[in-house]
VEXPAGU-911911 format. One record per atom (N, C-alpha, C): residue in one letter; atom name; x negated, y negated, z. Coordinates in Angstrom, 3 decimals, always signed. Atoms other than C-alpha are relative to their C-alpha. Layout:
# VEXPAGU-911911
SITE  baba  vodren         u         v         w
SITE     a      CA         X         Y         Z
...
This chain:
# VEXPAGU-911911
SITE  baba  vodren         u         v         w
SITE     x       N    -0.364    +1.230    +0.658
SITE     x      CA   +41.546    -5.883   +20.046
SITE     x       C    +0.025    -1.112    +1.039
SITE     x       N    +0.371    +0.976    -0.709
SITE     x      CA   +40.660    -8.922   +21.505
SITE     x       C    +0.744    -1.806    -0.644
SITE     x       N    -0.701    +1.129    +0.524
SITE     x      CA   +42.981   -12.543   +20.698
SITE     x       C    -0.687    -0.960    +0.836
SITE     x       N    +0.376    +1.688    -1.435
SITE     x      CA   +40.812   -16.033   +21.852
SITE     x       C    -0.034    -1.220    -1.068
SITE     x       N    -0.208    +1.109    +0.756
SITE     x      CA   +41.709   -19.147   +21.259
SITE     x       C    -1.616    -1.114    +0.017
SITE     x       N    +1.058    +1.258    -0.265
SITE     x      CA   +38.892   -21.686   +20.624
SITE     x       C    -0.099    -1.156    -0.168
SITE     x       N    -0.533    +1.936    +0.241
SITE     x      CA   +39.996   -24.908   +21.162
SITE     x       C    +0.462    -0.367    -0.718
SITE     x       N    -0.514    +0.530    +1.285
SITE     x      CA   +40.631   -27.039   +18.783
SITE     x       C    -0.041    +0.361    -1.364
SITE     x       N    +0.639    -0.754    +1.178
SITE     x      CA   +38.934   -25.130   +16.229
SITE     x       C    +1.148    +0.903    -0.986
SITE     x       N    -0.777    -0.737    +0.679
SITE     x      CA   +40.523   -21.935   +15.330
SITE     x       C    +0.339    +1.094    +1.348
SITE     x       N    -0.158    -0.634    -0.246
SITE     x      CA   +42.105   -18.971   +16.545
SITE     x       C    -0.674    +1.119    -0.572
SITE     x       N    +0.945    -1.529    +0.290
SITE     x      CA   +39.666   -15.167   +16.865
SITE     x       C    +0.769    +0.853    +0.135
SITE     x       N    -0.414    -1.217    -0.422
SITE     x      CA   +41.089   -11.969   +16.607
SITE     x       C    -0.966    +0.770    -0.044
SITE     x       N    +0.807    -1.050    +0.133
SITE     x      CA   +38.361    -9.547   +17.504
SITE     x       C    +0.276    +1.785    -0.322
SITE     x       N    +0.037    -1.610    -0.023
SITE     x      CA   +38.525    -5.911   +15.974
SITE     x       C    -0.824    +0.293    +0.543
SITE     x       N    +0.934    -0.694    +0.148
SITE     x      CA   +36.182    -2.901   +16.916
SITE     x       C    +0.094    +1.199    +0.133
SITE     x       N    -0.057    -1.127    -0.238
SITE     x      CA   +35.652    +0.247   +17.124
SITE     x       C    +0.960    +0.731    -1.472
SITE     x       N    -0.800    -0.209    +1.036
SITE     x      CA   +38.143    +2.527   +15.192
SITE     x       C    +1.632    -0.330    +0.422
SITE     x       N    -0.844    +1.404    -0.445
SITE     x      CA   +40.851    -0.029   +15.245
SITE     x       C    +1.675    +1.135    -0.703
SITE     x       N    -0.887    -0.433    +0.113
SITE     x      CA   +44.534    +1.824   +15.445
SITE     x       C    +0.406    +1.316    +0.587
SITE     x       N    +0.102    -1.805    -1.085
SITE     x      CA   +43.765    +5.215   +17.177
SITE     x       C    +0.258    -0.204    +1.309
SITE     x       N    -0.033    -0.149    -1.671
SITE     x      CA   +44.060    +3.958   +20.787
SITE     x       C    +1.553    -0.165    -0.169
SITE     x       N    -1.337    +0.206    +0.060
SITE     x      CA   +47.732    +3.929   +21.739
SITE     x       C    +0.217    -1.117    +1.130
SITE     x       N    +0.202    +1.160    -0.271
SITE     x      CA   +46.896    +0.430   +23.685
SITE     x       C    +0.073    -1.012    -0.842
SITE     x       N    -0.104    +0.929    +1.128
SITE     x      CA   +46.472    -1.078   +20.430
SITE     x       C    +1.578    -0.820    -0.283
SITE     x       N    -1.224    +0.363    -0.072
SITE     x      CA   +49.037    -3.585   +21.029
SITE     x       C    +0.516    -1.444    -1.096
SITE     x       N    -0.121    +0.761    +1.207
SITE     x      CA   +49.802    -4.711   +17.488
SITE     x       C    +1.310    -1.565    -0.405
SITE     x       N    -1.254    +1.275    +0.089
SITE     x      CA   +53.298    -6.826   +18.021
SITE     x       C    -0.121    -0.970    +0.777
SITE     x       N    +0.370    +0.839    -0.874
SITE     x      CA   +51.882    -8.306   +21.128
SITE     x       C    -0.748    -1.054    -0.802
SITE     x       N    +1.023    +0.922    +0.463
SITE     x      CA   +48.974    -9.476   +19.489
SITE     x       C    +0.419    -0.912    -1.253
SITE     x       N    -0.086    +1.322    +1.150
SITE     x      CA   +50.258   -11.001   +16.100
SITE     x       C    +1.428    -1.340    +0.528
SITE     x       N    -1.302    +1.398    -1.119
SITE     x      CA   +53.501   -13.096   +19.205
SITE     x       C    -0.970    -0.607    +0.140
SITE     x       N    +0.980    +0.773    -0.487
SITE     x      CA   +50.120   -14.182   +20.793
SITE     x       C    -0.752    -1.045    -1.302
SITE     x       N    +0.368    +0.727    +0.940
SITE     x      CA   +48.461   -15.798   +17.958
SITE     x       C    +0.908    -0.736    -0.749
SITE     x       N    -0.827    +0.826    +0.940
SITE     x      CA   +51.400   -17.292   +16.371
SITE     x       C    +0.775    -0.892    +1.046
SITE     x       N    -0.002    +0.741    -0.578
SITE     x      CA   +51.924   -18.864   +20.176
SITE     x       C    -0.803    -0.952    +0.149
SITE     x       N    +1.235    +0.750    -0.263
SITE     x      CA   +48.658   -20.311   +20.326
SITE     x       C    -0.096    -0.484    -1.295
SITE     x       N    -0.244    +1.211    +1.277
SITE     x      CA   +48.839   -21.440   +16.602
SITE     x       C    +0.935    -1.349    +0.500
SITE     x       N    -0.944    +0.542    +0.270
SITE     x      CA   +51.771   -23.292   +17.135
SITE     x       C    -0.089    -1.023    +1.194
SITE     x       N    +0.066    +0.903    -1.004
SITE     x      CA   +50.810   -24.686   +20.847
SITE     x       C    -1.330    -0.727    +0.029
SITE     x       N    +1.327    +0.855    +0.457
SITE     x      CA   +47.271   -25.780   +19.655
SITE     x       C    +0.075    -1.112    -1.538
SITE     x       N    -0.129    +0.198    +1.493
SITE     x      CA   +48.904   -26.737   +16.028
SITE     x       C    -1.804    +0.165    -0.571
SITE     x       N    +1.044    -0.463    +0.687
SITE     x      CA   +45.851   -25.160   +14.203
SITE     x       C    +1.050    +0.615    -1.154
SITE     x       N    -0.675    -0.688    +1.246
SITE     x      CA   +46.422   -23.907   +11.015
SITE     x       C    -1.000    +0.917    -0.622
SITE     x       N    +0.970    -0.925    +1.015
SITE     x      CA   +43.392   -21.057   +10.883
SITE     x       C    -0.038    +1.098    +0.690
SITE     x       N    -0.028    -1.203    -0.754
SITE     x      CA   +43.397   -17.730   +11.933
SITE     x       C    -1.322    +0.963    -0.760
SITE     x       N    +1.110    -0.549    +0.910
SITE     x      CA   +40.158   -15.749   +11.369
SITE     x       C    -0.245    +1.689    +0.963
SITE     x       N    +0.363    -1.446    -0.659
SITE     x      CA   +40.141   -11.860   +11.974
SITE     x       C    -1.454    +0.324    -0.435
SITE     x       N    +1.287    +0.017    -0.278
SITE     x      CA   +36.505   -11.197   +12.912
SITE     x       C    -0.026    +1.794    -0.197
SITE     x       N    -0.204    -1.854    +0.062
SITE     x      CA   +35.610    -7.023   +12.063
SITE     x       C    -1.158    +0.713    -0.222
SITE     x       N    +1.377    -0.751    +0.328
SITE     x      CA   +31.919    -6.424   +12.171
SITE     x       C    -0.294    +0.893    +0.452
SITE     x       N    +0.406    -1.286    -0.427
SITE     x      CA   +32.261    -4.005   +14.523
SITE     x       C    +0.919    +0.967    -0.002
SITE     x       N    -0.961    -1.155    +0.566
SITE     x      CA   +35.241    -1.794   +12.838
SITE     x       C    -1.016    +0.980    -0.021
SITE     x       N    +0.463    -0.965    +0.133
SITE     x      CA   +34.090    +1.555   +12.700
SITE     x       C    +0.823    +0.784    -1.170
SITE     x       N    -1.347    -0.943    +0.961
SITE     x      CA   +37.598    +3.135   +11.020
SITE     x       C    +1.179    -0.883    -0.436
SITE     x       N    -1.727    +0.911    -0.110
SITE     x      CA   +41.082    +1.276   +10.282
SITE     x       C    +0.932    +1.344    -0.172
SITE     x       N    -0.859    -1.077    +0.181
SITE     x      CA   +44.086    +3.324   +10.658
SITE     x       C    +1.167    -0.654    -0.839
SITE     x       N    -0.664    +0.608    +0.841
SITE     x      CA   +47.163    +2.964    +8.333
SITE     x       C    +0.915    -1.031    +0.784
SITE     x       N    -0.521    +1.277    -0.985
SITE     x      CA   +48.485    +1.016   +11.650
SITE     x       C    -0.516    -1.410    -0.271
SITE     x       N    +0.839    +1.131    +0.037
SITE     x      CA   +45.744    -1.182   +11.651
SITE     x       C    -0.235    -0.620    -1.421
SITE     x       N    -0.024    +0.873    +0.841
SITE     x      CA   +45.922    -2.067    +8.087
SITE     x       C    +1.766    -0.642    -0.203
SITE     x       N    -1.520    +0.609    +0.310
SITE     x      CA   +50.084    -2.837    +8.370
SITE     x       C    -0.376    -0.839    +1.350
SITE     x       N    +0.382    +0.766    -0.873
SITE     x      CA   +48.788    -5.463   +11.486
SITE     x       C    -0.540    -0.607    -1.151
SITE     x       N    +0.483    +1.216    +0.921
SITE     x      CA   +46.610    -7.092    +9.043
SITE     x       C    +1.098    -0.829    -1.010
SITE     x       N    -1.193    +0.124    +0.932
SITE     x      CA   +49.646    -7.284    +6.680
SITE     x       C    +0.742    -0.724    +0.220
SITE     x       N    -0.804    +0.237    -0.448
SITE     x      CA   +52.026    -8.220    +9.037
SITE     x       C    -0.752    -1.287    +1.014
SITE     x       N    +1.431    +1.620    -1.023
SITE     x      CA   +49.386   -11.516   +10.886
SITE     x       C    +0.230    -0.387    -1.387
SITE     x       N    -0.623    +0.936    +1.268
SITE     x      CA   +49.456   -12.591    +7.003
SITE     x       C    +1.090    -0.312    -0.547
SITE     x       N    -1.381    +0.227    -0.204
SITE     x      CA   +52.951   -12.331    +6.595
SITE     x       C    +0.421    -1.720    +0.567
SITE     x       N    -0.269    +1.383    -1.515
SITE     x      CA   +53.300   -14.652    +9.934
SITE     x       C    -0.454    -1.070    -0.316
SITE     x       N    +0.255    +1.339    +0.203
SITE     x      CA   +50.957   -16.746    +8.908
SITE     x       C    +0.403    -0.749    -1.468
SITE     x       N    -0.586    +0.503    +0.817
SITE     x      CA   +52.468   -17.869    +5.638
SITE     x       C    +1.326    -0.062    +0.162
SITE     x       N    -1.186    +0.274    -0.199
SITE     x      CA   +55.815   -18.124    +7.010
SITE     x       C    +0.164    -0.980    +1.465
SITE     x       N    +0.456    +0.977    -0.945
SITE     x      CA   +54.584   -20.026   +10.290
SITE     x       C    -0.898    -0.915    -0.205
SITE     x       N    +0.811    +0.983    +0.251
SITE     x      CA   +52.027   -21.899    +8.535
SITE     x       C    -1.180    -0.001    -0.007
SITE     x       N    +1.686    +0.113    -0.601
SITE     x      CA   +48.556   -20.778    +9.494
SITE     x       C    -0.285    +1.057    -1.384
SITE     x       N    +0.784    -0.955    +0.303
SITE     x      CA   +45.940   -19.468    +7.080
SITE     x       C    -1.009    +1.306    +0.608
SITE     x       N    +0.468    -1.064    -0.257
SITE     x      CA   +44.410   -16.014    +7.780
SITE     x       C    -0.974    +0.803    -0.952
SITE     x       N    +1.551    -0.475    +0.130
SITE     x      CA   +40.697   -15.338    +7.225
SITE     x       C    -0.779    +1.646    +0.457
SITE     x       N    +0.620    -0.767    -0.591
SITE     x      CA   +38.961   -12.312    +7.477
SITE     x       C    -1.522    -0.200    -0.046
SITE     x       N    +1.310    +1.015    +0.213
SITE     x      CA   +35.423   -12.936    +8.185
SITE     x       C    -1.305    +1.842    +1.118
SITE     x       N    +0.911    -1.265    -0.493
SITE     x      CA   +31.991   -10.239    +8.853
SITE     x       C    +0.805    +0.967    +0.163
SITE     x       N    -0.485    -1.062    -0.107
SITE     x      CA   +33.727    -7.471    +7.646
SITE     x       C    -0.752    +1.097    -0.327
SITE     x       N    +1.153    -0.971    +0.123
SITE     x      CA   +31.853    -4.142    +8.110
SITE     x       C    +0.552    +0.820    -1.311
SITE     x       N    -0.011    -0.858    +1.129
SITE     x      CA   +31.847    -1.518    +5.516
SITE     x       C    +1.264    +0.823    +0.296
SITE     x       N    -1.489    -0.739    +0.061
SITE     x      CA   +34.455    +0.833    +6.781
SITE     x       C    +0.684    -0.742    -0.010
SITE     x       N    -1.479    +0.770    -0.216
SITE     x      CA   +36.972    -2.094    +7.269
SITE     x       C    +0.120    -0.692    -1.555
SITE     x       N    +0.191    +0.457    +1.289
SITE     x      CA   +36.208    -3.490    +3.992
SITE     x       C    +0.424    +1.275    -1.092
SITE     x       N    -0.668    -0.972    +1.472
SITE     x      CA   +36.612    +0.149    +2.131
SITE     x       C    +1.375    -0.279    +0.103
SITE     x       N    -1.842    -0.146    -0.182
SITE     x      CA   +40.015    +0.720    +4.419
SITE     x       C    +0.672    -1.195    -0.637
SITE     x       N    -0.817    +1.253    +0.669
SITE     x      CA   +41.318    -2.784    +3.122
SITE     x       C    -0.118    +0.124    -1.189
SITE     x       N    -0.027    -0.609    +1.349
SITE     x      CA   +40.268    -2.389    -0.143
SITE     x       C    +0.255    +1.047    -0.746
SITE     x       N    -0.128    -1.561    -0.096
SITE     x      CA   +41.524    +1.359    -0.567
SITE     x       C    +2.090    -0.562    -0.097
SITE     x       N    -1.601    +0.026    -0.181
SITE     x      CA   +45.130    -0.228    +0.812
SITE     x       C    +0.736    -1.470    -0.997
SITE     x       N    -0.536    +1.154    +1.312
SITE     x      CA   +45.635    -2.910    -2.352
SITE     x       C    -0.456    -1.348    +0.306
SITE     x       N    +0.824    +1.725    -0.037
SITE     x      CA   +43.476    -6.145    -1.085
SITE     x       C    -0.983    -0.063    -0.791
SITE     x       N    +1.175    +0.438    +0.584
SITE     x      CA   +40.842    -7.533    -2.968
SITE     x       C    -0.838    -0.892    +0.448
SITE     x       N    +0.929    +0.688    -0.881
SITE     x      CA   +37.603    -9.073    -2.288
SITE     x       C    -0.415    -0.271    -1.545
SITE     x       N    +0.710    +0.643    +1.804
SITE     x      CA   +35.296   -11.188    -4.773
SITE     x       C    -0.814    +1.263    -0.025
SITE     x       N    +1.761    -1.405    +0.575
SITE     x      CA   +32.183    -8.352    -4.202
SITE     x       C    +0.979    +1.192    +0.762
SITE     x       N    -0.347    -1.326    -0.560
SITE     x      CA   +33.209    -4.755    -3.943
SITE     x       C    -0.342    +0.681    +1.404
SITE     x       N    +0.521    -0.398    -1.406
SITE     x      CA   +33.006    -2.884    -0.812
SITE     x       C    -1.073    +1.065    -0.246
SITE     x       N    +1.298    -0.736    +0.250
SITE     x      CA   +29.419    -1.190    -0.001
SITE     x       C    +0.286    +1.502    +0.274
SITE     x       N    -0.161    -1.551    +0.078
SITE     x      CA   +28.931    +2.610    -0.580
SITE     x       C    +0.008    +0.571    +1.467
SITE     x       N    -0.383    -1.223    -1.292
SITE     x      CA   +29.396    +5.125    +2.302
SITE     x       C    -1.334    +0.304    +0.171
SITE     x       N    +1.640    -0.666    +0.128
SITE     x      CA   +26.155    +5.925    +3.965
SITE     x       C    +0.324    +1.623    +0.363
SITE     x       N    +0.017    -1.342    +0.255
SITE     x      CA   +24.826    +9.247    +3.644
SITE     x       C    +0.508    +0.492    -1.087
């Protein structure tokens, strides 16, 4: 997991891989960091980036949970944006919705 600010713009959170299995995955760090850099850039967009998810674990979908939380109680909207297929089932599997369904399982 990767947190960068981009200027004036917005705030990135990069997923990848299979996002919750490492025991580095430093989920409380990361949603302090982004809700410092919201608040010291005043931005109001947060966009979790996930094209290169491989897996989500039930960690990694209570992080997504808990960054939207934050940001409707600190103020910032929270985007998810190029979401791959596994991160799109796992989210959709754990009660989110999307306008288009998530794509079939290959193989």
């Amino acid at each position: 997991m990767e947190v960068v600010d981009r200027g004036a713009r917005e705030i990135v959170v990069f997923l990848s891989g299979e996002v919750g299995t490492d025991p580095d995955d430093a989920f409380g760090p990361a949603i302090d960091e982004v809700d410092r850099l919201e608040q010291l850039n005043a931005l109001d967009h947060v966009v979790v980036d996930m094209h290169r998810v491989t897996g989500m674990t039930d960690a990694a979908i209570e992080f997504l949970r808990q960054l939207s939380s934050r940001g409707r109680s600190a103020g910032f909207e929270v985007s998810f944006a190029a979401v791959s297929g596994p991160a799109h089932r796992a989210i959709e599997a754990n009660g989110w919705s999307f306008v288009e369904h998530s794509p079939p399982e290959a193989g």
